[in-house]
Biopython code that builds the backbone (N, CA, C, O; Angstrom):
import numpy as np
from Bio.PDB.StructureBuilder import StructureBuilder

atoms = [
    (1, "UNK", "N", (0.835, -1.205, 0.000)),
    (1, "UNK", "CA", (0.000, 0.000, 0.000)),
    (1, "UNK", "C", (0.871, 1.257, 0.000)),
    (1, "UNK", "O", (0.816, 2.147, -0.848)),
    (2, "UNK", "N", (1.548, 1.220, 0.885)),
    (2, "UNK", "CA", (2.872, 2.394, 0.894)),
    (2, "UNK", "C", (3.693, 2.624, -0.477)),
    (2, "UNK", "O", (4.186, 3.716, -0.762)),
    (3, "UNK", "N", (3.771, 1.685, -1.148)),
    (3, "UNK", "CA", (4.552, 1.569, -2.571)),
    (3, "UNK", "C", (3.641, 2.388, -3.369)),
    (3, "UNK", "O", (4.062, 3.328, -4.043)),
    (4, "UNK", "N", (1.944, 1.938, -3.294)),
    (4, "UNK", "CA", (1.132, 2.423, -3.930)),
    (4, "UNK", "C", (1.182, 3.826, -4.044)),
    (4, "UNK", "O", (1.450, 4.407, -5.096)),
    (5, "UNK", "N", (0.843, 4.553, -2.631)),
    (5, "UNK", "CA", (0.695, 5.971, -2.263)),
    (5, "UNK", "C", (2.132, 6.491, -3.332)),
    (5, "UNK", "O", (1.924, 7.050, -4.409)),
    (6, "UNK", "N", (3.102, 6.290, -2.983)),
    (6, "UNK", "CA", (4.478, 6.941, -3.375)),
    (6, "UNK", "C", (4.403, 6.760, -5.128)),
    (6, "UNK", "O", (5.178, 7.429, -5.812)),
    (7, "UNK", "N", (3.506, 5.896, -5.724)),
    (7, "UNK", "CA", (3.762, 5.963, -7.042)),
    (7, "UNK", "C", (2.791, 6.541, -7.389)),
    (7, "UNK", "O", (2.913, 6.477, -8.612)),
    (8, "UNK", "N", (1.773, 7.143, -7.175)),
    (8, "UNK", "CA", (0.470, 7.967, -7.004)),
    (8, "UNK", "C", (1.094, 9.309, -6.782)),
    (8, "UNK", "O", (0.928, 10.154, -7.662)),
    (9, "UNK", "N", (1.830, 9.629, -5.657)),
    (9, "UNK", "CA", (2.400, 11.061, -5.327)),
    (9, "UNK", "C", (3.425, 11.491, -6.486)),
    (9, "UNK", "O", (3.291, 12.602, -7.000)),
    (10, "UNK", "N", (4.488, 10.591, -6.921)),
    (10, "UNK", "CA", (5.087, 10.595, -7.917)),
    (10, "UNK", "C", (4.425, 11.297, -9.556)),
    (10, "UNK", "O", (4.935, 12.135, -10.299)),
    (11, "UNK", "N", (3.447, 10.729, -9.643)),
    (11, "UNK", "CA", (2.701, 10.639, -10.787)),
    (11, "UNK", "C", (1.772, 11.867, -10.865)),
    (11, "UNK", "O", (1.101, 12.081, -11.875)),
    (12, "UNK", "N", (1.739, 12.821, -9.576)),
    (12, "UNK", "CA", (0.693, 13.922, -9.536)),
    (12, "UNK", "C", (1.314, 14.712, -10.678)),
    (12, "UNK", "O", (0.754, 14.720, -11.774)),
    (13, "UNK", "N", (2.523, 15.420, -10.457)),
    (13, "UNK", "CA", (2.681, 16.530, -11.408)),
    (13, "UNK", "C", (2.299, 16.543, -12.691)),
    (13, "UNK", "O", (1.934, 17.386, -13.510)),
    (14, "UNK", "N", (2.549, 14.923, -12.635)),
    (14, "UNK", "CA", (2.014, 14.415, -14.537)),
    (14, "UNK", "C", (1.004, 14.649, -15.078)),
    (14, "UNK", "O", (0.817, 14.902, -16.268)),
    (15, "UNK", "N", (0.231, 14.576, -14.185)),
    (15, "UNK", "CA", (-1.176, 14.555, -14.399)),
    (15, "UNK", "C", (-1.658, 15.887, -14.653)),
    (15, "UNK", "O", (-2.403, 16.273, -15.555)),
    (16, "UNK", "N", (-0.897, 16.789, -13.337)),
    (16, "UNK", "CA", (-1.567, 18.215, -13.451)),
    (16, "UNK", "C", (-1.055, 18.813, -15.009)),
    (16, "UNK", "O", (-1.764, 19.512, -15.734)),
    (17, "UNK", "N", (-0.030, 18.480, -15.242)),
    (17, "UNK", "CA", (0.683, 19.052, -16.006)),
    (17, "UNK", "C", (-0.455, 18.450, -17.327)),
    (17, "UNK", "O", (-1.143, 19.257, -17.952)),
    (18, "UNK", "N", (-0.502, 17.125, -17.576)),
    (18, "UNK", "CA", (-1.469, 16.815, -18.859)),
    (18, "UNK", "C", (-2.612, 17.550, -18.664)),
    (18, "UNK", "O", (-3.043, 18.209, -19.611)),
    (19, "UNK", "N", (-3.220, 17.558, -17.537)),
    (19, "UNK", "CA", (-5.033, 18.450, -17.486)),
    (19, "UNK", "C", (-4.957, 19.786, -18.365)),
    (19, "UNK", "O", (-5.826, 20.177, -19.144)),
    (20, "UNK", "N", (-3.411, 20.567, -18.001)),
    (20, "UNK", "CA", (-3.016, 21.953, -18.127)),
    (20, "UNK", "C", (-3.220, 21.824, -19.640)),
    (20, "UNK", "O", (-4.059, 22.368, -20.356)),
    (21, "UNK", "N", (-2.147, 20.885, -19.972)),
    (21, "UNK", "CA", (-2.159, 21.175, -21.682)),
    (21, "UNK", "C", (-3.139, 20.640, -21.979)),
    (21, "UNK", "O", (-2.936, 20.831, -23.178)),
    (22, "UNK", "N", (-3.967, 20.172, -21.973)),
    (22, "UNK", "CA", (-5.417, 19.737, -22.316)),
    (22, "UNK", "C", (-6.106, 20.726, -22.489)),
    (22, "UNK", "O", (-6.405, 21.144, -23.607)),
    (23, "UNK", "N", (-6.540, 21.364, -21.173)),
    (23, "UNK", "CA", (-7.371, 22.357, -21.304)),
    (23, "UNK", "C", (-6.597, 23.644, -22.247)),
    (23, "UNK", "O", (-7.312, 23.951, -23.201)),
    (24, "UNK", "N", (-5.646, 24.234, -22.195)),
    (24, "UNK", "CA", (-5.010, 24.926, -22.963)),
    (24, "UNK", "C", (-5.126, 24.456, -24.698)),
    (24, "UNK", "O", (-5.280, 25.430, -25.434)),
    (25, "UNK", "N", (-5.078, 23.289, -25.305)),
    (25, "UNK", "CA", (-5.062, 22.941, -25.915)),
    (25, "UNK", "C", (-6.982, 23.032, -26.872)),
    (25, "UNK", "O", (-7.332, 23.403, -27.992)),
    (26, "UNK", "N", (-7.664, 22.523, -25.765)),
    (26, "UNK", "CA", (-9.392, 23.091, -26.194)),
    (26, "UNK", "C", (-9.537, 24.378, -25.760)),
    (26, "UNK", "O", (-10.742, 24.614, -25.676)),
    (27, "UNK", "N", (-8.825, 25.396, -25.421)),
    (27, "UNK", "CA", (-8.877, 26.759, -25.041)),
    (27, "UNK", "C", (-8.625, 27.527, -26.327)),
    (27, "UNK", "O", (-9.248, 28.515, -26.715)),
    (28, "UNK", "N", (-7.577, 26.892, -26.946)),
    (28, "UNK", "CA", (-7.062, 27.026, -28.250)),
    (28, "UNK", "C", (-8.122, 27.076, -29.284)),
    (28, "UNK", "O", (-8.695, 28.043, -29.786)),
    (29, "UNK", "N", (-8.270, 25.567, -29.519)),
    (29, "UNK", "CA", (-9.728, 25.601, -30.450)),
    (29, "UNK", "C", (-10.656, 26.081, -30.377)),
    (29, "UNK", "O", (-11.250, 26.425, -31.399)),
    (30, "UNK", "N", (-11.174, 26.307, -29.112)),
    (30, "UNK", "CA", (-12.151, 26.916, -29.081)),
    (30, "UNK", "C", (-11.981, 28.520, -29.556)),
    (30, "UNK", "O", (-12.969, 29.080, -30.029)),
    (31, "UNK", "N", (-10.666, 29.276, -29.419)),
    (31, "UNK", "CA", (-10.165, 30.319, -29.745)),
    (31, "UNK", "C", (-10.335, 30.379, -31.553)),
    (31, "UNK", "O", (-10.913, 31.189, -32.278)),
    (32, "UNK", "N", (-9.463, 29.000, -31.885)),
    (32, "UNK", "CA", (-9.994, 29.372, -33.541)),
    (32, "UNK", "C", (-11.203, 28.665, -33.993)),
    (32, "UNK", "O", (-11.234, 27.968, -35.007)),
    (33, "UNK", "N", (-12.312, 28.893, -33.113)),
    (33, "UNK", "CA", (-13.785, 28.613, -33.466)),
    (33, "UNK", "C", (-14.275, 29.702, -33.682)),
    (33, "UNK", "O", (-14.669, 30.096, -34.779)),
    (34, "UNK", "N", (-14.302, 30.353, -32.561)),
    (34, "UNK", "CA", (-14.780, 31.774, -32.232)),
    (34, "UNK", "C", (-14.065, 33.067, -33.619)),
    (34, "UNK", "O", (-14.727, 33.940, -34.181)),
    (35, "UNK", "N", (-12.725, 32.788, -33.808)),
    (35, "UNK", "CA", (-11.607, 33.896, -35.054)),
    (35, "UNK", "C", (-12.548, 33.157, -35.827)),
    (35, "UNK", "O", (-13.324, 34.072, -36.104)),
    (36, "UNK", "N", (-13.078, 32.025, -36.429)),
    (36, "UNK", "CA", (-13.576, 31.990, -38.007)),
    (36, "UNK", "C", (-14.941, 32.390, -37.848)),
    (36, "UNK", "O", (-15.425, 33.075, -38.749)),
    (37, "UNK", "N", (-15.750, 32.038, -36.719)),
    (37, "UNK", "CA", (-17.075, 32.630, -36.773)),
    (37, "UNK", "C", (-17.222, 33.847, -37.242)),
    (37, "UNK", "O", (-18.104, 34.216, -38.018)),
    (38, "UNK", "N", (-16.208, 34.606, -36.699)),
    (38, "UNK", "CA", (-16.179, 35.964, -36.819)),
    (38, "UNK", "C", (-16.328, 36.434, -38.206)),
    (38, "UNK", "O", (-17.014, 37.343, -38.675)),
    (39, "UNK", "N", (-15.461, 35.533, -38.787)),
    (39, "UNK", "CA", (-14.276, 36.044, -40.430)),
    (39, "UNK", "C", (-15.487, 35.649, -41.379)),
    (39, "UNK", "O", (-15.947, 36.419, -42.222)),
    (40, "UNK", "N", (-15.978, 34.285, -41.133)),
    (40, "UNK", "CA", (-16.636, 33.793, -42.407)),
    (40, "UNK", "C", (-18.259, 34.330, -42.097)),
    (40, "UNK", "O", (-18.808, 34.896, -41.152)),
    (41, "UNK", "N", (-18.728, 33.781, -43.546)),
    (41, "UNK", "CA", (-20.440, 34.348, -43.450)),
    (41, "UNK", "C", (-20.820, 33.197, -43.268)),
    (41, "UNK", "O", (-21.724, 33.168, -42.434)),
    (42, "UNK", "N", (-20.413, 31.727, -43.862)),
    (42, "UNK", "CA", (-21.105, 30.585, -43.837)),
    (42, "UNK", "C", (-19.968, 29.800, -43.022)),
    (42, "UNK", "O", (-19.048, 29.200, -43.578)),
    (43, "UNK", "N", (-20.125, 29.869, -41.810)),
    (43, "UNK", "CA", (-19.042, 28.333, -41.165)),
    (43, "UNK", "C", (-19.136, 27.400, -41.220)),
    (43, "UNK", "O", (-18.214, 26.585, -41.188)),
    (44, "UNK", "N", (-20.809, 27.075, -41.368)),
    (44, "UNK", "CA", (-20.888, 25.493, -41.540)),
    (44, "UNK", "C", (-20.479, 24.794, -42.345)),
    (44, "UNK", "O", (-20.493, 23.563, -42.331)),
    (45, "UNK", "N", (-19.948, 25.692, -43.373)),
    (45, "UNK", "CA", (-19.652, 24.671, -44.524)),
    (45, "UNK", "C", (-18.107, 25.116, -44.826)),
    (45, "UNK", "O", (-17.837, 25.184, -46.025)),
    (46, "UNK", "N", (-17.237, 25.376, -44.068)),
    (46, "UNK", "CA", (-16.012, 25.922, -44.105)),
    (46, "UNK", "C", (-15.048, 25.208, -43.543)),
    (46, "UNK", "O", (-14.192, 24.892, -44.370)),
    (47, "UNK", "N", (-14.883, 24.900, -42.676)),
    (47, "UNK", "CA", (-13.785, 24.267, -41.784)),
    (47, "UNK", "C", (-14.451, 23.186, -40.494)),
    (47, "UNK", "O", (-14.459, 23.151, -39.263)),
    (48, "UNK", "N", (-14.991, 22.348, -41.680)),
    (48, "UNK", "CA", (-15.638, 20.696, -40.514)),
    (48, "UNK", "C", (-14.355, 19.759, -41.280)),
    (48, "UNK", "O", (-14.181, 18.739, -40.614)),
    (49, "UNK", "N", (-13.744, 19.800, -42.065)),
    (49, "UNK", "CA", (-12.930, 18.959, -42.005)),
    (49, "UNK", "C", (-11.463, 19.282, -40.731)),
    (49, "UNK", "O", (-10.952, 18.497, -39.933)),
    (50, "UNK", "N", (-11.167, 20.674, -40.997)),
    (50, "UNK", "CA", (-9.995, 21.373, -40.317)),
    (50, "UNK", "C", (-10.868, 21.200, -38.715)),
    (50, "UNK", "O", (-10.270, 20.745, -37.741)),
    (51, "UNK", "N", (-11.712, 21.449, -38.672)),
    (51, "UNK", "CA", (-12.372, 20.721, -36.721)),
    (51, "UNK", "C", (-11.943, 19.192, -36.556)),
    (51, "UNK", "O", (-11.280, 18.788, -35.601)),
    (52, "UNK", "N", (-12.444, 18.317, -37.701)),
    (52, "UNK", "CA", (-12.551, 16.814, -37.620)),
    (52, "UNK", "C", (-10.849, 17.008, -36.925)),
    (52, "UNK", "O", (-10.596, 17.187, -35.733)),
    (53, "UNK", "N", (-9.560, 16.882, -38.383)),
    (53, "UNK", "CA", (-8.423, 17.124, -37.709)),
    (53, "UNK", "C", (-8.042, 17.663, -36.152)),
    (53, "UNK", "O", (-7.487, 16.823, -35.444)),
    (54, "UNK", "N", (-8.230, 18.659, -35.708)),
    (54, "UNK", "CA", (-8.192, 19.297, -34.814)),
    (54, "UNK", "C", (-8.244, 18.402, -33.624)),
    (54, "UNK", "O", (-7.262, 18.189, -32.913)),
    (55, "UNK", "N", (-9.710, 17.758, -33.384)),
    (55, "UNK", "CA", (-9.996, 16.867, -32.731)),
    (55, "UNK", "C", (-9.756, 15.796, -32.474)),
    (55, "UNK", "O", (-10.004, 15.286, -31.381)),
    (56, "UNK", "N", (-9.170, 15.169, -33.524)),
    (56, "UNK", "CA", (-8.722, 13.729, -33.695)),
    (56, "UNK", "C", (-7.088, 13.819, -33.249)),
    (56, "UNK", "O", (-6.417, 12.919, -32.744)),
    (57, "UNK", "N", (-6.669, 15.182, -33.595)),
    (57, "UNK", "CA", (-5.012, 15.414, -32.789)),
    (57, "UNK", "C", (-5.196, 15.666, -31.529)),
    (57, "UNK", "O", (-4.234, 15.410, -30.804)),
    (58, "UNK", "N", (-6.165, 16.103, -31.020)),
    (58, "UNK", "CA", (-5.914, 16.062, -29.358)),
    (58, "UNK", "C", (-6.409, 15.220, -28.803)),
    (58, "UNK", "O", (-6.020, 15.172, -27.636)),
    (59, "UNK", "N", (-7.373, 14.212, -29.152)),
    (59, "UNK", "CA", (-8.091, 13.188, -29.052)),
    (59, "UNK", "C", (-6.420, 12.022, -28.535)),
    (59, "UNK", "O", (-6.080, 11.366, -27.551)),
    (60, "UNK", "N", (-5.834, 12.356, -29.912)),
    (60, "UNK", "CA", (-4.314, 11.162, -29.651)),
    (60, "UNK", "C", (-3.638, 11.762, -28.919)),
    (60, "UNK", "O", (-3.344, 10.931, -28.060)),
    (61, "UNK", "N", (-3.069, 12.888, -28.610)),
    (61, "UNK", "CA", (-2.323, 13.465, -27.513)),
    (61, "UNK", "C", (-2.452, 13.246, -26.457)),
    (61, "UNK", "O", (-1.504, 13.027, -25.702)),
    (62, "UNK", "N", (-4.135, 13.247, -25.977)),
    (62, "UNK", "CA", (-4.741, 13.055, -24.905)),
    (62, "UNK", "C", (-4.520, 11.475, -24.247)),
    (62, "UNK", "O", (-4.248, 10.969, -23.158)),
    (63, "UNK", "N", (-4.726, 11.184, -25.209)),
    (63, "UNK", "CA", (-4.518, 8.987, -24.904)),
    (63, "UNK", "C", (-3.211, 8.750, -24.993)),
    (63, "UNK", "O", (-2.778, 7.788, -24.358)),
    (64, "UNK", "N", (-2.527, 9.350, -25.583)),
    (64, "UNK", "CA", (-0.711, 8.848, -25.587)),
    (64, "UNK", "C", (-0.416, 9.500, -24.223)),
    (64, "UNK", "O", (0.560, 9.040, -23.631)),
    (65, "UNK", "N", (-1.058, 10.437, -23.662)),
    (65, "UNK", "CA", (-0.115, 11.035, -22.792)),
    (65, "UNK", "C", (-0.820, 10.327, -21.228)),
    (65, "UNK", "O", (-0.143, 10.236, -20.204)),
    (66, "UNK", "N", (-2.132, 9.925, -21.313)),
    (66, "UNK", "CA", (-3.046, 8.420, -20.587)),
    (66, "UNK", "C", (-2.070, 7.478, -20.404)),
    (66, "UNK", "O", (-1.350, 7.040, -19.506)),
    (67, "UNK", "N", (-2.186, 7.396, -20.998)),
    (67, "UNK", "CA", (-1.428, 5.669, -21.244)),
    (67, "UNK", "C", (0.145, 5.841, -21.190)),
    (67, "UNK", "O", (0.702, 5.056, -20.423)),
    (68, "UNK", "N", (0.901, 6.668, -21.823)),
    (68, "UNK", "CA", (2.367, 6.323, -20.769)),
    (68, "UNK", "C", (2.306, 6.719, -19.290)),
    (68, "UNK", "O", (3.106, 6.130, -18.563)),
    (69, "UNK", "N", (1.460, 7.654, -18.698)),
    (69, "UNK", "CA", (2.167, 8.109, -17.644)),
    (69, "UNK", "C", (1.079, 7.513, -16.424)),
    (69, "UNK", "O", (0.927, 7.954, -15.285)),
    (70, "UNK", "N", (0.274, 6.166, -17.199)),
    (70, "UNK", "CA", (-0.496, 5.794, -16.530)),
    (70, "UNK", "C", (-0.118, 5.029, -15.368)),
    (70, "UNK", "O", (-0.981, 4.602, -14.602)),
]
sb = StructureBuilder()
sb.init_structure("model")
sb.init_model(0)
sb.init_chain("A")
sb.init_seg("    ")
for serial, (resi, resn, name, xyz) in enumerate(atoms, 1):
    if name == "N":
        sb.init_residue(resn, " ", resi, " ")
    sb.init_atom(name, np.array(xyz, "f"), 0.0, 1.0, " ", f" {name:<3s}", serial, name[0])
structure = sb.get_structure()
């Protein structure tokens, strides 16, 4: 149990540190959601592929960075 705790305490910064760039990372997008709303007249039909991408890269960032420091 003691081994447990210490590899748990070990492992905090990791974690905080992934939440950080996470949220920074959908802080982002959401940033260039809001710049094209602005720019374009029609969004819906503008940049759903450049979202799909978007998503699917932090989607894997998010799980690679799960899973090693799990």
């Amino acid at each position: 149990m003691k081994k447990l705790i210490q590899d748990n305490v070990e492992a905090l910064p990791v974690y905080i540190a992934m939440v950080l760039i996470v949220f920074s990372l959908f802080a982002g997008y959401h940033g260039l959601k809001l710049i094209r709303y602005t720019i374009t007249n029609h969004p819906e039909r503008n940049y759903k592929f450049f979202e799909f991408v978007i998503s699917v890269i932090l989607i894997t960032i998010f799980s690679t960075l799960l899973f090693t420091y799990k």
